[in-house]
C-alpha positions as CSV (number, residue, x, y, z in Angstrom):
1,X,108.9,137.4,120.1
2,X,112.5,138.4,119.4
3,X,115.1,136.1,120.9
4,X,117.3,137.8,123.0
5,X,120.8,138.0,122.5
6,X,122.7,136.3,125.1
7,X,126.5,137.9,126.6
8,X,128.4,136.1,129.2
9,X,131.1,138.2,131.1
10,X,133.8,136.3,132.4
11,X,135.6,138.0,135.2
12,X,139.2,137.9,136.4
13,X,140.5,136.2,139.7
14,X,143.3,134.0,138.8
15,X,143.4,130.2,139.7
16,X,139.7,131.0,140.7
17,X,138.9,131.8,137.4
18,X,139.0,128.0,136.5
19,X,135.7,128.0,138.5
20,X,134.6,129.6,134.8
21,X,134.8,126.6,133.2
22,X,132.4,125.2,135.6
23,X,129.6,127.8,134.6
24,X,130.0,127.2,131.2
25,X,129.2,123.6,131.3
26,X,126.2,123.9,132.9
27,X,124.3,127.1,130.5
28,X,126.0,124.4,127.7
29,X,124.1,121.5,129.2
30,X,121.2,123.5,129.9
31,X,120.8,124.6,126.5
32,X,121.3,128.4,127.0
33,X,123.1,130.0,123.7
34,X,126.3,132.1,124.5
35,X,125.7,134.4,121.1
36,X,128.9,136.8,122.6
37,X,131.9,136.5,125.3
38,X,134.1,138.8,126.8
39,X,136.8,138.4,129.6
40,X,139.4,139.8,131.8
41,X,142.6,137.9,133.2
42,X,141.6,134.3,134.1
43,X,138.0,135.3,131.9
44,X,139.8,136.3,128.7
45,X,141.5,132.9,129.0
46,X,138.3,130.7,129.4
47,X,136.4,133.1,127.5
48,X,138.6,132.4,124.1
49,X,138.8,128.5,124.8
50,X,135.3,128.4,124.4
51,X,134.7,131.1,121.8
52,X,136.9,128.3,119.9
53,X,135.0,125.5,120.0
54,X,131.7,125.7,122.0
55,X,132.7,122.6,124.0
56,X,133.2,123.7,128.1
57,X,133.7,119.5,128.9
58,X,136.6,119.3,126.2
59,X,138.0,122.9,128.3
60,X,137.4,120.9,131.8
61,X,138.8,118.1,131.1
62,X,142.1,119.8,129.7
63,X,142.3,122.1,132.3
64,X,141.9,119.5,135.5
65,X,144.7,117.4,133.0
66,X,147.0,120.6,132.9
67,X,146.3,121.4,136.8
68,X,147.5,117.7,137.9
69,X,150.9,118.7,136.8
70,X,153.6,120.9,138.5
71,X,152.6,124.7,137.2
72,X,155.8,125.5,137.7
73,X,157.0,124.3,134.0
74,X,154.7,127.4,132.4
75,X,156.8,129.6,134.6
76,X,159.7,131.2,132.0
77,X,161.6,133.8,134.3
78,X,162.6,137.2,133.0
79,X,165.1,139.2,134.1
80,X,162.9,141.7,136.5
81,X,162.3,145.1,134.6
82,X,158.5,145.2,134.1
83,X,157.9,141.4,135.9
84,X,159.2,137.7,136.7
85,X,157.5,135.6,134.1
86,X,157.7,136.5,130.5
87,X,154.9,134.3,129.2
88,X,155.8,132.9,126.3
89,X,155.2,129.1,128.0
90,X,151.5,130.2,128.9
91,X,151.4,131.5,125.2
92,X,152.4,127.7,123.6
93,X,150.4,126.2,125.7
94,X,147.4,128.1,125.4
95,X,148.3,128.7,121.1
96,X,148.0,124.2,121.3
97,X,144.9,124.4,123.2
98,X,143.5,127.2,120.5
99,X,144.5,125.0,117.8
100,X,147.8,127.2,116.6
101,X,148.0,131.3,117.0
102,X,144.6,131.9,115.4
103,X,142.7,135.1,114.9
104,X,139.7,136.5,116.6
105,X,138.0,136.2,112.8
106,X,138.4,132.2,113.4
107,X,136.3,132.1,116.1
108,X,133.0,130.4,116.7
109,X,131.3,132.9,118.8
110,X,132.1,136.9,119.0
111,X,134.6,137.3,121.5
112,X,136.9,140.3,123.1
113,X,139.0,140.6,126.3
114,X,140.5,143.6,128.3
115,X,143.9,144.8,129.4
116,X,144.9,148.1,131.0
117,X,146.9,150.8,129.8
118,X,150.1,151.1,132.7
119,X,150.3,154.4,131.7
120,X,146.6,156.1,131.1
121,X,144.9,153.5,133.7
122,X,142.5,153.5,130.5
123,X,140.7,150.2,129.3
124,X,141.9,148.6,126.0
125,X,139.4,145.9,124.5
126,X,141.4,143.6,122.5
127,X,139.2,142.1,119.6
128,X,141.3,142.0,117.0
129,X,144.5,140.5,115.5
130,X,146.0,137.4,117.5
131,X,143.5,135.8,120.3
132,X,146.9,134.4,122.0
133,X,148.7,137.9,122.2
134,X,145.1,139.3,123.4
135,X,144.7,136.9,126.5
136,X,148.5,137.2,126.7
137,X,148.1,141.2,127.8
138,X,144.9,140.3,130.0
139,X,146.7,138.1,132.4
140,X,149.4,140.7,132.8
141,X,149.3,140.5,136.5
142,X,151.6,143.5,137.7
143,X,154.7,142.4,139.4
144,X,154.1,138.8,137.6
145,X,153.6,138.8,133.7
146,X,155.9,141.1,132.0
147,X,153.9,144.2,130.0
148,X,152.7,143.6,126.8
149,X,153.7,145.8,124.3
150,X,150.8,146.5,121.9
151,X,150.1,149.2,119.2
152,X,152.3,151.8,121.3
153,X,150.8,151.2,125.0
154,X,152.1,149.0,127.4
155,X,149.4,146.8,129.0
156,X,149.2,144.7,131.8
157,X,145.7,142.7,133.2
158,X,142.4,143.9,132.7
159,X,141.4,143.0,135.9
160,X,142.7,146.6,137.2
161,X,140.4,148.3,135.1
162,X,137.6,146.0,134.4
163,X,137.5,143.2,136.3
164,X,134.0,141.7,134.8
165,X,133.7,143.5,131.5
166,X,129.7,143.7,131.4
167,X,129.6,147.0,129.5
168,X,131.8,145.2,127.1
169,X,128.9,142.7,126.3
170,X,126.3,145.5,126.1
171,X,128.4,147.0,123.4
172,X,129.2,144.0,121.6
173,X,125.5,143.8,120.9
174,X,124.3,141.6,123.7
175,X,120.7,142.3,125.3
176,X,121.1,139.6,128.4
177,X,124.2,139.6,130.3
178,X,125.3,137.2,132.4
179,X,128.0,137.8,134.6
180,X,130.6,135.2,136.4
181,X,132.5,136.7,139.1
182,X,135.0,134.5,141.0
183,X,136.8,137.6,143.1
184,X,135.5,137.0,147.0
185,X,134.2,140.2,148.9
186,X,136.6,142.0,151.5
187,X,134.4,140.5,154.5
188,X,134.2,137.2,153.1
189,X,137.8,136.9,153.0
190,X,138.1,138.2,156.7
191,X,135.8,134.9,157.5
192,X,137.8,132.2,155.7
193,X,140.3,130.6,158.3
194,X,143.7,130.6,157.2
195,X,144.8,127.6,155.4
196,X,147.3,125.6,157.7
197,X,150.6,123.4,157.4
198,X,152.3,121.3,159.9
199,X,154.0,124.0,161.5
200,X,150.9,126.1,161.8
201,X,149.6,129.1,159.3
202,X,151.0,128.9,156.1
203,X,152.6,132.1,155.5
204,X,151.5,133.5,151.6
205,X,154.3,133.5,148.5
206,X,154.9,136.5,146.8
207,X,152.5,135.8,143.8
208,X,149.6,134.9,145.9
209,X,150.5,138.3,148.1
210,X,150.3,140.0,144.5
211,X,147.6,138.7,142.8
212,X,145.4,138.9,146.5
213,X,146.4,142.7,146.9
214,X,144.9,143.4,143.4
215,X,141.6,141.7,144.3
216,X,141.5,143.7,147.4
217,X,142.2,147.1,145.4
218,X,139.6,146.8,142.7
219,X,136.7,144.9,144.6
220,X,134.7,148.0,144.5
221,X,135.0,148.0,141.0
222,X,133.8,144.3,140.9
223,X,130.2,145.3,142.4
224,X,129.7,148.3,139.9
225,X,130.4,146.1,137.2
226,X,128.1,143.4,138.5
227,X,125.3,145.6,138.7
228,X,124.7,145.9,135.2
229,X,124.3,142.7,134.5
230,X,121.1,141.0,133.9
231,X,122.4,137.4,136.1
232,X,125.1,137.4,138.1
233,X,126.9,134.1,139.0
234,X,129.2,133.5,141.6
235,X,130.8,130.8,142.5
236,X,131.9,129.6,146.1
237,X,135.4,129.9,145.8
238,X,136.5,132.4,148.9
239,X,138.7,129.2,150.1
240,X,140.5,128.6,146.7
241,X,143.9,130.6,147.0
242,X,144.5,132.9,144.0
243,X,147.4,131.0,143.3
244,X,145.8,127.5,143.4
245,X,146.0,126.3,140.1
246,X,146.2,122.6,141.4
247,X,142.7,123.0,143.1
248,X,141.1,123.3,138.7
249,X,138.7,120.3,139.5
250,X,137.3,121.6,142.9
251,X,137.1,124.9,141.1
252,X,135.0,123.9,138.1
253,X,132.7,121.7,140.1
254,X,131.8,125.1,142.4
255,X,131.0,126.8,139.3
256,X,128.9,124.6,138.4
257,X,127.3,124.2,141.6
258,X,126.5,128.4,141.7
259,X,125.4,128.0,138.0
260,X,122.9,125.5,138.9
261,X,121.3,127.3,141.2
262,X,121.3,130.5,138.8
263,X,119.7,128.4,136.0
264,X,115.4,128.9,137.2
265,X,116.4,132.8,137.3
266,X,118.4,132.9,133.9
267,X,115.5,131.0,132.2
268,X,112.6,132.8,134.0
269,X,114.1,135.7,133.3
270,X,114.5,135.1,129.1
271,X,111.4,134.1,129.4
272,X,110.0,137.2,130.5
C-alpha cells in the first residue's frame, strides 16, 4: 500500500496561533510524518520554524521563553501611512530563530505561506526567495504591520484571503490534510464572558479591536476552508485574546490537548 502523503495547514489567529505549536508536538511525539506545511499569519510563522528543523519542543520552549518577556520590545513604530509597526524587530527575531535569513530551498520539509494582494483581494502563495520576508507579508495584519512590498503588489496577512490554506497543501502534493484552526466561531465568542480588571470589564486596545474585527470578517471563510480537509484540529482557545502573546504556554498546552484527542481519528483514518 502506498503511503500517503501527509499536509498540515496551519491557520491564522494571532497570539492563538501559538496554540500551533501545541499540535505539532503531539503528531511529532505520535510519530505522524509532516511530508508538507503551509500557513497563514500566526501559521506561516509556526509553519516555517518547524519546516526548519522538525523539532516542535525546541519551538515551545522558545516561544513560552519569548512570551515571558514584555512583547512590547518587537514593537518598532512607523510613522502611520500603510500601519503602526514596521516589522523589522519581528524579522531579527524570527531570522535568529531560523538560523539567519535563509531560503525556502534550506528547508527540511516543503513549506509555503500566504499573503493578500491590498489591491486585487487575490491570494499570493509565497514559496520562494526569503522564508523571513515571506512570513513577514503573512502577518501583515491591516492597520498593524506595515504592507509588504513584494514583486510589484503590496501585501498584507493571508488570513484575509485564506485563513487555513488547505487547498494550498492539496496542491503542494499532499493526499492527507490536516488542518489547525485557532479562530473561534461568531457564537462561541458571544458565550465567553468578558475578561475583567479591578474596575470591572476590561475595555479592548486598538490591536486586539483590529486583529478581532478580521476574525469576525473572514470566519465564513474559515469553515469553507476547513471543509476540505481530511482532520481538522481545533484547539480550545475562544478565551485567549488575540492579542495575548503572554498566554504562549497556556496556548500550546490547549493544542495539544485538541490534538490528542484528534490522534485515534488521524491514525484510523491513514490507516484506512
Amino acid at each position: 500500500m502506498l503511503k500517503k502523503k501527509i499536509g498540515l495547514a496551519l491557520g491564522a489567529g494571532a497570539a492563538r496561533g501559538m496554540a500551533h505549536i501545541g499540535v505539532l508536538n503531539v503528531l511529532e511525539k505520535e510519530g505522524i510524518p509532516i511530508d508538507v506545511i503551509v500557513g497563514t499569519s500566526a501559521g506561516a510563522a509556526v509553519g516555517a520554524l518547524y519546516a526548519r528543523g522538525r523539532n516542535a519542543g525546541l519551538i515551545k520552549q522558545q516561544v513560552i521563553e519569548l512570551s515571558q518577556r514584555r512583547i512590547t520590545r518587537l514593537i518598532d513604530p512607523a510613522l502611520p501611512r500603510t500601519g503602526f509597526i514596521k516589522g523589522e524587530k519581528f524579522n531579527d527575531l524570527l531570522a535568529s530563530f531560523l538560523g539567519g535569513n535563509i531560503k525556502f530551498r534550506d528547508l527540511l520539509i516543503p513549506f509555503a505561506c500566504t499573503a493578500t494582494d491590498i489591491g486585487t483581494g487575490e491570494v499570493v502563495v509565497l514559496d520562494q526567495g526569503s522564508v523571513v520576508e515571506a512570513v513577514r507579508a503573512s502577518i501583515s495584519l491591516p492597520g498593524i504591520f506595515t504592507v509588504v512590498k513584494r514583486a510589484g503588489r503590496y501585501l498584507v496577512d493571508g488570513g484575509l484571503a485564506s485563513p487555513v490554506p488547505v487547498d494550498l497543501a492539496r496542491r503542494m502534493g499532499a493526499d492527507f490534510v490536516i488542518a489547525s484552526n485557532v479562530i473561534p466561531g461568531v457564537l462561541d465568542r458571544a458565550h465567553q464572558p468578558a475578561k475583567k480588571s479591578a474596575r470591572g470589564t476590561r475595555e479592548p486596545n486598538i490591536i486586539h479591536v483590529l486583529i478581532q474585527s478580521i476574525h469576525i470578517g473572514t470566519y465564513s471563510l474559515v469553515r469553507s476552508d476547513l471543509e476540505k480537509a481530511d482532520v481538522v484540529i481545533e484547539p480550545d482557545v475562544v478565551h485567549i485574546g488575540a492579542a495575548d502573546f503572554g498566554h504562549a504556554r497556556e496556548c500550546i498546552r490547549l493544542g495539544e490537548l485538541a490534538t490528542k484527542k484528534a490522534i485515534p481519528e488521524i491514525k484510523s483514518r491513514l490507516e484506512a
